[in-house]
N, C-alpha and C positions, 0 to 999 in steps of 0.2 A: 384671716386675710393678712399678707406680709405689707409691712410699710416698705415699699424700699425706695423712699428718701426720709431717713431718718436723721437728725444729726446727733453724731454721739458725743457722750454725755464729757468724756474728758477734750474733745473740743469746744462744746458751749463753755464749759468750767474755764480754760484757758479764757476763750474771749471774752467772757462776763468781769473774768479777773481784772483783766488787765486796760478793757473799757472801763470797770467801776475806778482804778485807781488815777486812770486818763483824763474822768471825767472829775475825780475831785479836785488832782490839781489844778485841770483846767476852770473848776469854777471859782478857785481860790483867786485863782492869777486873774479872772472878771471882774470878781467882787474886788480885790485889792488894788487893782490898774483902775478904778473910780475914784478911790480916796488918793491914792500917786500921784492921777494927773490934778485933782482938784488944792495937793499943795503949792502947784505951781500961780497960781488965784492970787497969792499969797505976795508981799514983798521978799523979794530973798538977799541978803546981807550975806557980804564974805564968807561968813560960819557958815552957812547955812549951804553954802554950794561946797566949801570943804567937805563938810558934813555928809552931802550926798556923792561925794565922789567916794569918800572914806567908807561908806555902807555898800555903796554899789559895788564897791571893788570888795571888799571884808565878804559881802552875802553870794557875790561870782564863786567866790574861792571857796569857802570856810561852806554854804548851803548846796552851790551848784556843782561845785567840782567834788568836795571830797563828801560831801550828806548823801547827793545823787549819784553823782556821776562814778563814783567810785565804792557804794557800797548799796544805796536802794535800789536804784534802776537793774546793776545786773540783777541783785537778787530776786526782787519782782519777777523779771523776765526768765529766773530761772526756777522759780514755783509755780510757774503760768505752765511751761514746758514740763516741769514733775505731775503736773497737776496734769496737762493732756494725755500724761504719759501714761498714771497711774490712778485713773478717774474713781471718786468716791463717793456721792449723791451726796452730801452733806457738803462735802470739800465743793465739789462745783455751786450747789445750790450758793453757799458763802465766800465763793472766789475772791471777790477783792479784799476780804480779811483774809484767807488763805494768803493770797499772796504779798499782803502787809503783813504776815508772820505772827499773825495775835492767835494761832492755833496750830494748832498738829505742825510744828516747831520742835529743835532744840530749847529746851529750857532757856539758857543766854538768850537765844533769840527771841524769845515771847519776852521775858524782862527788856530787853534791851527795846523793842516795838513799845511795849506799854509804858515804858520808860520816857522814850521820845516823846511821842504823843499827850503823856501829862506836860511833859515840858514843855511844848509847842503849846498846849490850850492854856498855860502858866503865862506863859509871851503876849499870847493873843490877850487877852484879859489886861495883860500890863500895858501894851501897845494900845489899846482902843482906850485908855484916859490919859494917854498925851493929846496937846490940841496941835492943831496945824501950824505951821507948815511940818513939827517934828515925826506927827504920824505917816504922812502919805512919803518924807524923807525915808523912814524906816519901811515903811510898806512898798516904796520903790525897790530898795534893797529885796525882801520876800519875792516881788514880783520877778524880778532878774532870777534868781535863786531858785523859783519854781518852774518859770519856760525852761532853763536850763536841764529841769528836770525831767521836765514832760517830753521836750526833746533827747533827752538821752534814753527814757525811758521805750520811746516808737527805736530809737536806733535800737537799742540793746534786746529788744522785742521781738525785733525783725530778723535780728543775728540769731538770737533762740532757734528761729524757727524756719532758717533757709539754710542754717550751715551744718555741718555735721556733728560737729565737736564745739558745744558754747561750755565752756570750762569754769562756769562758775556755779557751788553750794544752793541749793534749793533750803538748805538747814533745816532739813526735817528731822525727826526723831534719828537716832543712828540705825538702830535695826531697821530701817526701811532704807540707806541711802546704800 
């Protein structure tokens, strides 16, 4: 007997991808936006609002603009698209590493992904033994830096997949692009 509502497998792969990466940032920017608002608790001195405008504005530009906005979110949203495009039972099954680039990549791209990611859990680790108000000043900075992302990521998600032409490297192996 034919199933015929099945969903196929390089559309789950797309949405599993790009839900599992939607959903990390978004739990990062939860968890992180408790310890933010709670250095506000805190007395804050001169420094200490310099401090947060210096980071807020540093993690807008340096995390949101150029980390996201200008090299993760397209790419994501263009593995999410290679992925619906050219579906693999393995690739969909692992979609949100698919399309965080920690496999069936360019070479550069898998270093440059595993790369990142030691460096961010390097952070993380340095960041969770400062005490307050310095933590949740830095973690406000992260927090800006990942909405910024999570929202470029739904834009650049959406462009993938309503236009015709979204012109950005998926950076899979070459013999497959």
């Amino acid at each position: 007997m034919e199933r015929n509502i099945e969903i196929p497998m390089g559309i789950f792969g797309a949405i599993w991808g790009l839900t599992g990466v939607l959903l990390l940032l978004g739990s990062a920017v939860y968890r992180l936006s408790h310890v933010a608002i709670d250095s506000f608790s805190y007395a804050f001195s001169w420094y200490h609002w310099v401090s947060l405008f210096l980071v807020l504005l540093f993690m807008s530009f340096a995390e949101g603009y150029r980390g996201f906005q200008k090299a993760f979110s397209p790419r994501v949203a263009a593995r999410a698209l290679y992925l619906k495009n050219h579906p693999r039972a393995l690739h969909a099954l692992l979609a949100p590493f698919f399309c965080m680039g920690f496999f069936y990549a360019s070479r550069r791209r898998k270093i440059t992904s595993f790369s990142v990611t030691s460096a961010i859990i390097v952070l993380i680790v340095m960041v969770r033994l400062l005490h307050q108000p310095w933590r949740g000043i830095i973690d406000a900075g992260v927090v800006v830096g990942l909405l910024w992302g999570f929202i470029s990521l739904v834009i650049f998600s959406v462009q993938a997949f309503t236009t015709e032409e979204f012109n950005y490297s998926p950076e899979v192996p070459a013999e497959d692009q």
